[in-house]
Backbone as XML, in Angstrom:
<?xml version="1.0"?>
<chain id="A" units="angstrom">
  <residue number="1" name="UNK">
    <atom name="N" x="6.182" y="26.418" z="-22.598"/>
    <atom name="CA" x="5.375" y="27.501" z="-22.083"/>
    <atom name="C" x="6.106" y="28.230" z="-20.949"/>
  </residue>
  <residue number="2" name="UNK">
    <atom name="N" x="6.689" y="27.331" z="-20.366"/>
    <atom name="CA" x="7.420" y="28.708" z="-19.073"/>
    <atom name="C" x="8.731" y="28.934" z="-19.324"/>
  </residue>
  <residue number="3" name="UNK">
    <atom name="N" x="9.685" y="28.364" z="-20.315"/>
    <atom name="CA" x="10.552" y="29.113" z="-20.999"/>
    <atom name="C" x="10.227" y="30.323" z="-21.375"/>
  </residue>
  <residue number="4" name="UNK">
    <atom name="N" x="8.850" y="30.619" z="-22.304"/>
    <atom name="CA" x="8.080" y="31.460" z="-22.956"/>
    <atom name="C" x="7.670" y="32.592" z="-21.760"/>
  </residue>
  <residue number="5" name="UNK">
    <atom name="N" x="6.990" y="32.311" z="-20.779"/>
    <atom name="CA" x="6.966" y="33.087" z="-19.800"/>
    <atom name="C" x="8.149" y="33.917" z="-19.031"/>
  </residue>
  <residue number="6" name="UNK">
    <atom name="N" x="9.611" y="33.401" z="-18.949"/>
    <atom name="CA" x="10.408" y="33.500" z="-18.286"/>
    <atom name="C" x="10.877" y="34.817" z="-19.094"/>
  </residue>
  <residue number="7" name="UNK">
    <atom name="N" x="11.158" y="34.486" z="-20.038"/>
    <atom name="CA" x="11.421" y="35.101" z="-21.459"/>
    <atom name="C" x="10.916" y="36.519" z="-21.491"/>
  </residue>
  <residue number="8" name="UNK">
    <atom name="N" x="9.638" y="36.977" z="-21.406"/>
    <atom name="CA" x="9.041" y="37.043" z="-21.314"/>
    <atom name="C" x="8.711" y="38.306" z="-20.110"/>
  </residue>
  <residue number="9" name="UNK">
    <atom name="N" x="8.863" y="37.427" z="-19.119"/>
    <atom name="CA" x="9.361" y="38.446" z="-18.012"/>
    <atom name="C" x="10.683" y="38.806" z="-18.157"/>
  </residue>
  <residue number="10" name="UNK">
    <atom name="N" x="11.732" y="38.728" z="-18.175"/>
    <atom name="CA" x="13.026" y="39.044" z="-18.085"/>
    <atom name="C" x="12.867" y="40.269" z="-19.417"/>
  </residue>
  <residue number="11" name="UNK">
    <atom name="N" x="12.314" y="40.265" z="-20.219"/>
    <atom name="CA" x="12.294" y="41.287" z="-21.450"/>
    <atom name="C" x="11.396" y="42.472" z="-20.752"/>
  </residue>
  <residue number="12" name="UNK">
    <atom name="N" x="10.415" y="42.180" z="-20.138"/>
    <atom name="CA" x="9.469" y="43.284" z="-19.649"/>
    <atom name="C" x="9.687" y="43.786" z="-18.430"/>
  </residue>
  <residue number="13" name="UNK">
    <atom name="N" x="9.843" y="42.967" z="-17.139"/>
    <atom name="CA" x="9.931" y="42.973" z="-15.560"/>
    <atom name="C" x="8.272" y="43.064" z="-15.115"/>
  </residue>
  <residue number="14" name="UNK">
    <atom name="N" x="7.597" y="42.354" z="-15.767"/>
    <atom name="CA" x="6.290" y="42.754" z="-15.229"/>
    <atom name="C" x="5.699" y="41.496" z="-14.223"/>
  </residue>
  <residue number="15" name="UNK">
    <atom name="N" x="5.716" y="42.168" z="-12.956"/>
    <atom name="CA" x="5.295" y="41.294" z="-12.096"/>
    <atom name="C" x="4.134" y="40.099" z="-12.203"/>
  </residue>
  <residue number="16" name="UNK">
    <atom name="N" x="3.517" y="40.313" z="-12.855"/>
    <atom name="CA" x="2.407" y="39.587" z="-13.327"/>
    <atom name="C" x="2.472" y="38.538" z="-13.718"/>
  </residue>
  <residue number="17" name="UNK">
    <atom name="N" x="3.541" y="38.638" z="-14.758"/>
    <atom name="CA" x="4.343" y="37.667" z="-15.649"/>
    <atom name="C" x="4.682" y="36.818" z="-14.671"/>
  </residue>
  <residue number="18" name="UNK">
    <atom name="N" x="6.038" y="37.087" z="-13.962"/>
    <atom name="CA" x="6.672" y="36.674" z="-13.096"/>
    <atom name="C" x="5.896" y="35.710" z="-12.029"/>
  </residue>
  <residue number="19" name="UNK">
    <atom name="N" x="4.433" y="36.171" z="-11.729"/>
    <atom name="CA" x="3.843" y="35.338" z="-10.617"/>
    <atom name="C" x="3.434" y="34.179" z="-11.514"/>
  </residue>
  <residue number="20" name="UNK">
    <atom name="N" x="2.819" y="34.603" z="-13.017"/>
    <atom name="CA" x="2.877" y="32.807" z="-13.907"/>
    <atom name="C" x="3.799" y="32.235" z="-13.428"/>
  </residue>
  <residue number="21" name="UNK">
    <atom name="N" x="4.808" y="32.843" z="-14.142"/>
    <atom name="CA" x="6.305" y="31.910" z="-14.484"/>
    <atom name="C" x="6.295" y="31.165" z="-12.961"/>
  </residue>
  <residue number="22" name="UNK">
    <atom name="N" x="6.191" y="31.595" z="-11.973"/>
    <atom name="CA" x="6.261" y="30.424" z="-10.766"/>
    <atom name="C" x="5.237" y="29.923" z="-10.498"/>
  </residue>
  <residue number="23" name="UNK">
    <atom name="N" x="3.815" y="30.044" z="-11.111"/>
    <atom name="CA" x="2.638" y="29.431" z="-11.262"/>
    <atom name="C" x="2.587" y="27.792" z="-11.978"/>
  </residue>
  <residue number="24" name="UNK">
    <atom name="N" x="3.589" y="28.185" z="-12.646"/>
    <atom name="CA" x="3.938" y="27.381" z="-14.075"/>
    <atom name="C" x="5.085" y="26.435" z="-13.653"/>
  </residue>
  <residue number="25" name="UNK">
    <atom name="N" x="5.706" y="26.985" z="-13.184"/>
    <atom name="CA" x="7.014" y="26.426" z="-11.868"/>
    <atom name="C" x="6.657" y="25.565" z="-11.383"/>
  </residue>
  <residue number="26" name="UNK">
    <atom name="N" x="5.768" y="25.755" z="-10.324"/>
    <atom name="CA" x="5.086" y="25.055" z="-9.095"/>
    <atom name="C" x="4.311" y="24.104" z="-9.660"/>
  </residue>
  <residue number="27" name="UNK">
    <atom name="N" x="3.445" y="24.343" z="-10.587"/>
    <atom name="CA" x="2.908" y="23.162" z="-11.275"/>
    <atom name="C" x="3.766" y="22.107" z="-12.287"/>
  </residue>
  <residue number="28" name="UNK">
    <atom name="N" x="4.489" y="22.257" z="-12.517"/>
    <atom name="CA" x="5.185" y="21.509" z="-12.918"/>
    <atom name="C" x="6.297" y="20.683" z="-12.511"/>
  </residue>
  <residue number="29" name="UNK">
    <atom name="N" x="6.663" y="21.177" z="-10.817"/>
    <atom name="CA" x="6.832" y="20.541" z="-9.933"/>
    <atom name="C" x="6.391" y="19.334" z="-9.348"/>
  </residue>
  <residue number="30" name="UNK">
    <atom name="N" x="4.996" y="19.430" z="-9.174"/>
    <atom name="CA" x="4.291" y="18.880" z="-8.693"/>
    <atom name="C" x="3.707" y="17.811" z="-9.613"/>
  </residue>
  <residue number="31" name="UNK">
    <atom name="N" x="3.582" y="17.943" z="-11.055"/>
    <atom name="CA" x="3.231" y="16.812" z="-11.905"/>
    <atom name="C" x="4.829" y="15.862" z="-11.495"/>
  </residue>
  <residue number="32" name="UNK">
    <atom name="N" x="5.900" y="16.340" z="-11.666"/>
    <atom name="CA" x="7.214" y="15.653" z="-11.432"/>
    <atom name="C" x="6.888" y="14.490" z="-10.526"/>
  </residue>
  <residue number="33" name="UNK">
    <atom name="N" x="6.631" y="15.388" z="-9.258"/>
    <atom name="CA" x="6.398" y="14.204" z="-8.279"/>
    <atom name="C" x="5.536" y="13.447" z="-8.309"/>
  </residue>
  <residue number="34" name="UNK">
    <atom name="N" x="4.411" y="13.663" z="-8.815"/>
    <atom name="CA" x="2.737" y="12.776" z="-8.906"/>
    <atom name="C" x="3.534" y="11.689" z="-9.798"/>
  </residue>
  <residue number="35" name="UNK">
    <atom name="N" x="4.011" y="12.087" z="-10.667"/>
    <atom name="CA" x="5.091" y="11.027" z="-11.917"/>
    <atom name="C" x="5.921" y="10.104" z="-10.996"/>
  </residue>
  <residue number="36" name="UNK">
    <atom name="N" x="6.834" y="10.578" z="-10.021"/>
    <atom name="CA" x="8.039" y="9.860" z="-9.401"/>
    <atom name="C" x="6.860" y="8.918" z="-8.577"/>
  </residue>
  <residue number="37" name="UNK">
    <atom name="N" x="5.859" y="9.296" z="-7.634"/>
    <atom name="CA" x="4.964" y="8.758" z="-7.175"/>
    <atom name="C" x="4.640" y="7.839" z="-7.331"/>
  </residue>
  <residue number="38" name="UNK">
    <atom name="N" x="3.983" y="7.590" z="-8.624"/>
    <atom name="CA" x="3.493" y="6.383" z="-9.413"/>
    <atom name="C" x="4.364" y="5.619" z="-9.827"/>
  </residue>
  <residue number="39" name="UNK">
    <atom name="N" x="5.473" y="5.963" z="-10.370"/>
    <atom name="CA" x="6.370" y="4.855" z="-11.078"/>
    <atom name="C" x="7.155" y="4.271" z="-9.821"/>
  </residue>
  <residue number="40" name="UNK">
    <atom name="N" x="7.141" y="4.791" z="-8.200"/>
    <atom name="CA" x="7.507" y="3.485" z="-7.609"/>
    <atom name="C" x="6.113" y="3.025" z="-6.685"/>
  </residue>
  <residue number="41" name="UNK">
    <atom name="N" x="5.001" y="3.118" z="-7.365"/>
    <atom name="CA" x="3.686" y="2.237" z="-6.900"/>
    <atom name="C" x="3.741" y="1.515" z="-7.339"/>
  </residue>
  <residue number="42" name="UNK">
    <atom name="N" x="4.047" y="1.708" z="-8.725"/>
    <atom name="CA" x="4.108" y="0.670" z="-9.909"/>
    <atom name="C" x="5.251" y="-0.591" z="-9.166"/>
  </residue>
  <residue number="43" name="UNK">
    <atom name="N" x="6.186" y="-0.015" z="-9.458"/>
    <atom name="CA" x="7.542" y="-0.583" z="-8.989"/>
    <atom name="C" x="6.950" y="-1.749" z="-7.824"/>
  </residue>
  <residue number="44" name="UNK">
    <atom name="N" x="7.073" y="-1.253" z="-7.149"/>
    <atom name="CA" x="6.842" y="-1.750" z="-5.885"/>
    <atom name="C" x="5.776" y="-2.525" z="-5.892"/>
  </residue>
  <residue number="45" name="UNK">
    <atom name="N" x="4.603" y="-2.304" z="-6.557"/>
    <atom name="CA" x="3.649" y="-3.247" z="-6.918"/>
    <atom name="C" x="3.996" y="-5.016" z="-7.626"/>
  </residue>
  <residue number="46" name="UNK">
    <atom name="N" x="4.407" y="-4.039" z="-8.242"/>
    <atom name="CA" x="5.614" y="-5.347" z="-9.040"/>
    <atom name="C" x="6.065" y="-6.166" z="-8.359"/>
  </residue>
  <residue number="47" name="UNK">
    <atom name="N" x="7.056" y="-5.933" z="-7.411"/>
    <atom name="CA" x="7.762" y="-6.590" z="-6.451"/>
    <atom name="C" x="7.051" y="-8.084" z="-5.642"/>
  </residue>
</chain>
């Protein structure tokens, strides 16, 4: 999906687009870390 967006914008320049595409960015940032998060709770739980 934000390949698709990027795409997307770069074909059009429409700002709109562009504020997804880092909508889409940012959230998917942030699942990253909620992910890295947990797997050393886990980890460490373990321990």
């Amino acid at each position: 999906m934000i390949d698709l967006t990027w795409k997307l914008f770069s074909q059009t320049g429409n700002i709109e687009t562009y504020l997804l595409y880092k909508e889409l960015e940012h959230e998917t940032r942030q699942g990253e870390y909620r992910k890295e998060s947990i797997e050393e709770s886990t980890i460490e739980t373990n321990l």
